[in-house]
C-alpha positions in Angstrom: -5.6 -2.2 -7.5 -7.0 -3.1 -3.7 -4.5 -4.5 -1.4 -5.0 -8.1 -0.8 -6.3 -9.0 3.1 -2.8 -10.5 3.6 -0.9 -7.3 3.4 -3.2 -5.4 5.7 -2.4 -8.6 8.3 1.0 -7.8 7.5 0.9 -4.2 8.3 -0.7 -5.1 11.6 1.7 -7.5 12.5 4.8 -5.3 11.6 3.2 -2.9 14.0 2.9 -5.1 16.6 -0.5 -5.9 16.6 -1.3 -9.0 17.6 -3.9 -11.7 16.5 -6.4 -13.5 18.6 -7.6 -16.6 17.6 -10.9 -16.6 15.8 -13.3 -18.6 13.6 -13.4 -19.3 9.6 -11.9 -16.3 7.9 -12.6 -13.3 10.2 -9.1 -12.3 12.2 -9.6 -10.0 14.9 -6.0 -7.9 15.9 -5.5 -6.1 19.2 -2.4 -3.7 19.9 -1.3 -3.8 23.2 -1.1 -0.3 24.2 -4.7 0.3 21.9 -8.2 -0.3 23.1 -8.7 -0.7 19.3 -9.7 -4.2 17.7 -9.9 -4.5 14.0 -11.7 -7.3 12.5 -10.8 -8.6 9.2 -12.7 -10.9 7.2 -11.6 -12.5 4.3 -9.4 -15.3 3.1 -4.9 -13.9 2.5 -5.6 -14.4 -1.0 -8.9 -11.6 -1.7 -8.5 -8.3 -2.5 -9.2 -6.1 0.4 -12.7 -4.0 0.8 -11.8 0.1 0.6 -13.6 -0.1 3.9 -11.0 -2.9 5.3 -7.9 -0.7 4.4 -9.1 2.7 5.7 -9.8 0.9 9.1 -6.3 -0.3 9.3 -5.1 3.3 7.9 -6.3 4.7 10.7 -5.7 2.1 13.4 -1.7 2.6 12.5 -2.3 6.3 12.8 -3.8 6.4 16.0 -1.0 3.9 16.8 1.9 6.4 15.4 0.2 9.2 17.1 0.3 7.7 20.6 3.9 6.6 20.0 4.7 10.2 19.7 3.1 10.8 22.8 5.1 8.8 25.2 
């Protein structure tokens, strides 16, 4: 079963992405030390798109990997 679009927020959040404000249902999320933007569309309750779940997937790598940098 697909994650739902509120968990994915959730794991971006708990990152320490952060949201910027945006019309309707799409959320766009910006890490501070990223020049990654994700865009998520969707309402909390919908199942995520397998699309949707790989781009966070990877965001939070990218993120983990530049952690291990510094």
């Amino acid at each position: 079963m697909p994650p739902k679009i509120r968990d994915l927020k959730k794991s971006l959040a708990k990152a320490g992405f952060v949201k910027i404000s945006t019309k309707g249902s799409h959320t766009k999320w910006k890490h501070p030390s990223l020049s990654v933007v994700l865009i998520l569309s969707g309402k909390d309750g919908k199942d995520a798109k397998h699309y949707q779940e790989k781009q966070v997937v990877e965001a939070l790598k990218i993120l983990k990997k530049n952690q291990k940098k510094e």
